[in-house]
N, C-alpha and C positions, 0 to 999 in steps of 0.2 A: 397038030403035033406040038402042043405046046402052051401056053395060056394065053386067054383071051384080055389084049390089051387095048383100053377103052383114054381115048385121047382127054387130055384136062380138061376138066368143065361140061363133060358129056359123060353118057349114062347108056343103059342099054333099055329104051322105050317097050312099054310094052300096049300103047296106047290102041295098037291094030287088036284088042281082046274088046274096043269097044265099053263103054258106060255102063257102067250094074246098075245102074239106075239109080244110084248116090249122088248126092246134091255136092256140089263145089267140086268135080272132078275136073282137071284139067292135063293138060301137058307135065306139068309138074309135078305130078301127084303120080304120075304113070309113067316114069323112069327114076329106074334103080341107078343111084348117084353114087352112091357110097357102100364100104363095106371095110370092115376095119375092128381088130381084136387087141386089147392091151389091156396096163395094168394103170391105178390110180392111187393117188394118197389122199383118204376123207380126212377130214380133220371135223372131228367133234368138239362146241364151244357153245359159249352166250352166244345169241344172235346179233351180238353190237359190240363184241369186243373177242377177244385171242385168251381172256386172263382163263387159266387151268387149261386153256387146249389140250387135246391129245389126238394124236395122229392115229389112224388105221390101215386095212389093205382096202383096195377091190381090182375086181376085175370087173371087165366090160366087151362086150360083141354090138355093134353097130353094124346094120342092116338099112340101111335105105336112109330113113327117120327117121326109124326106131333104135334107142339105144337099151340092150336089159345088160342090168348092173345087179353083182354081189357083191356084198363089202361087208368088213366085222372091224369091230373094237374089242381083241380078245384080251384079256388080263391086264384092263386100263386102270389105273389110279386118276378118279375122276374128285377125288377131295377137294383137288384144288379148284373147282368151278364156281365160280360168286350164286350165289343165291337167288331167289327172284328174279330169273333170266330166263326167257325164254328159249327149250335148246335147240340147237342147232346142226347143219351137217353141210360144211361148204369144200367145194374143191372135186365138185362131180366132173366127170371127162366131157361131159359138152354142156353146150346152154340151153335150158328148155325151153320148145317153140311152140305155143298156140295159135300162131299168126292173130296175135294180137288181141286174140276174144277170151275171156275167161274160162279158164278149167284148170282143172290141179292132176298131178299125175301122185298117187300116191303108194305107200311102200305094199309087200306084201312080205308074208312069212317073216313077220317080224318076229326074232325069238331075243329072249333080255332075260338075264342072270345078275343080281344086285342090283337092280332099279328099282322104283317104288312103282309100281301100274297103275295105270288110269284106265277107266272104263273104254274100250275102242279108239287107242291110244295109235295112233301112227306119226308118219311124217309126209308133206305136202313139200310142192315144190310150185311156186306162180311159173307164167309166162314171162320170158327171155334174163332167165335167173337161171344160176347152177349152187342151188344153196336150197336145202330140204328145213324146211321147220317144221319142232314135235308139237301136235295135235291132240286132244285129246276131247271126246264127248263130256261136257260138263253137266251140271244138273239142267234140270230144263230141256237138253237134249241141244244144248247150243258149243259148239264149238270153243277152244280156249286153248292158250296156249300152255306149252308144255313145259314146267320152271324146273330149271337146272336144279334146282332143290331135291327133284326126284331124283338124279342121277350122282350128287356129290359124298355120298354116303358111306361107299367103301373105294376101299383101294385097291380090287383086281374086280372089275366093273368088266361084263359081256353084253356085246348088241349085235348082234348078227341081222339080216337081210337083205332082200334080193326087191328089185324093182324094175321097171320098164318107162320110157320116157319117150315124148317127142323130141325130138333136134329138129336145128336148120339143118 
């Protein structure tokens, strides 16, 4: 008659379902720790500096370790962004966790209204960073970064999407 309240630092195990047969499973991987809904402020910039920043919304639902996030840049004036920078998207609601090993969590349903496109254009996030950088398939089929160039062009700039992440 009431909610279920889970003491600090404890989770509710569900470790008695036993091993799928996935490799690295443990204790920790098989209790639900967290659970948590709110709101964030992205901030769109060079990746080495604030000059033209602009702030956006998102929201976010965290499940366990998982956090999926939606955030937009609607009717930005991105003019003021220096040139030859790689862009950027810092100030996501947690730090992403790969425990340590390489992998990238990257955007989906990217939608962009006054941007310049690049072939398979996204944004990537490393391990134990909360900072997206744009991506794009270059010739050769090699990765490259994404230059503010493409994004400084007008002044009510749209970036919309949605993504999904590791946390601690």
């Amino acid at each position: 008659d009431g909610n279920l309240v889970v003491a600090d630092g404890k989770g509710i195990n569900f470790s008695a379902w036993g091993n799928t047969g996935g490799t690295g499973t443990d204790n920790k991987h098989e209790t639900l720790m967290a659970y948590e809904q709110g709101t964030f402020t992205p901030r769109l910039k060079p990746n080495d500096s604030e000059t033209g920043m602009v702030s956006g919304v998102g929201v976010y639902v965290r499940v366990g370790h998982i956090v999926h996030m939606r955030f937009s840049f609607t009717n930005k004036d991105t003019t003021g962004l220096p040139d030859g920078k790689t862009i950027a998207i810092d100030r996501l609601p947690f730090i992403c966790d790969w425990d340590g090993q390489s992998g990238y969590d990257t955007t989906t349903n990217l939608m962009m209204q006054r941007i310049n496109t690049r072939p398979q254009a996204t944004f990537y996030t490393n391990d134990n960073t909360s900072i997206l950088y744009g991506i794009y398939a270059s010739d050769g089929g090699q990765w490259a970064g994404w230059q503010s160039n493409d994004f400084n062009n007008h002044a009510s700039t749209y970036l919309n999407f949605r993504m999904s992440m590791l946390c601690d």
